[in-house]
C-alpha positions in Angstrom: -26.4 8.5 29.7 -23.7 6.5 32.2 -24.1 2.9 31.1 -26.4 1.6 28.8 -28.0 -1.5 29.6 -27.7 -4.8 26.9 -31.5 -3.9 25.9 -30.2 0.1 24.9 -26.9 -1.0 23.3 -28.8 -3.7 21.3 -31.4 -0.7 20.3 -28.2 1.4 19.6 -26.5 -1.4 17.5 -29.8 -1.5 15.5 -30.0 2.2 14.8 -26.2 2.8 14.2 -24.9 -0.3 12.9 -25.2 0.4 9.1 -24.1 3.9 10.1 -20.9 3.0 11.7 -20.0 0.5 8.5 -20.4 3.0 6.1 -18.4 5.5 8.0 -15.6 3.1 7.5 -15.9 1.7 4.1 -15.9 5.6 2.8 -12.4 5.9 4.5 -11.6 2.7 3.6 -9.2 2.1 -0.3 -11.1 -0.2 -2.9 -8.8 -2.6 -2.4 -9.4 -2.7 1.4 -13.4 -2.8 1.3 -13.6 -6.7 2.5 -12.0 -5.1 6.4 -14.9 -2.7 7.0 -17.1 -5.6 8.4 -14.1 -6.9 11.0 -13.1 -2.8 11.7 -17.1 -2.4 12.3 -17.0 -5.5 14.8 -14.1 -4.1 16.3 -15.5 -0.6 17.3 -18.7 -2.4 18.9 -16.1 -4.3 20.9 -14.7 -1.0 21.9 -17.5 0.6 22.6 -18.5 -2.6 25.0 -15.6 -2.4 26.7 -16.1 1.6 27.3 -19.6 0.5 28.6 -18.0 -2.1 30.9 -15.4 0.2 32.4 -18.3 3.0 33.4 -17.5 5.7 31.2 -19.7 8.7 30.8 -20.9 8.6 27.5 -23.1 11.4 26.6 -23.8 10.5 22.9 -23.3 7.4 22.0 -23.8 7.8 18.2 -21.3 10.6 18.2 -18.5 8.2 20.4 -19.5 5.9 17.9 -18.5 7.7 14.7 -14.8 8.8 16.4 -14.2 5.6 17.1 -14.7 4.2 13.8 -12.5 6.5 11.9 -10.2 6.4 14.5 -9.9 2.5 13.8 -9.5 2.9 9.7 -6.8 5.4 10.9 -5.2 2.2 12.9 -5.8 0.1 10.6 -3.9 2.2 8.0 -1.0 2.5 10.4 -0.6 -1.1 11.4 -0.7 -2.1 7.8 2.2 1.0 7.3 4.3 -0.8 10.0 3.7 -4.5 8.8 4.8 -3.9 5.0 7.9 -2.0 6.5 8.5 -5.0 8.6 7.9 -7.3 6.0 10.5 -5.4 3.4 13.3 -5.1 6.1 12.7 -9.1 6.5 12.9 -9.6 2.7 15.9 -7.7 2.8 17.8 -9.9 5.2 16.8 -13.0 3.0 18.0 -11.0 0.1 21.5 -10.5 1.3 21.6 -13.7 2.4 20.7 -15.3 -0.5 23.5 -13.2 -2.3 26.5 -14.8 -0.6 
């Protein structure tokens, strides 16, 4: 299967869509369970954009599935890099606030 048309990935979305969420929201912490709807959106994206660029997808449930833990993986490391940001920030105001 090359490219699917809108009528396949429509069928796809319909057969997969609870699928893909549920992949996510079992990686996903308690506390983060409100993202797996906007992480779900965002691998239908990606998997639109594949579509559009003419990739070769052979199984488009499986590509599915990698890219939805892929993007609680991302999810998890941007989070990592914004609370490191966030605490060097605090740390400048800190020392500023001191003097």
């Amino acid at each position: 299967m090359t490219i699917l048309d809108e009528r396949d990935v429509t069928t796809l979305y319909t057969e997969q869509a609870e699928r893909i969420r549920r992949i996510i929201a079992a990686q996903l912490k308690p506390a983060d369970k409100h993202v797996a709807d906007d992480l779900a959106q965002e691998v239908w994206l990606g998997f639109w954009r594949t579509q559009l660029r003419g990739t070769d997808v052979t199984c488009p449930a499986a590509l599915l599935a990698t890219m939805a833990r892929r993007r609680v993986v991302d999810h998890y490391r941007l989070a990592r890099v914004r609370r490191e940001v966030c605490c060097e920030d605090m740390g400048v105001y800190a020392e500023g606030a001191a003097r």
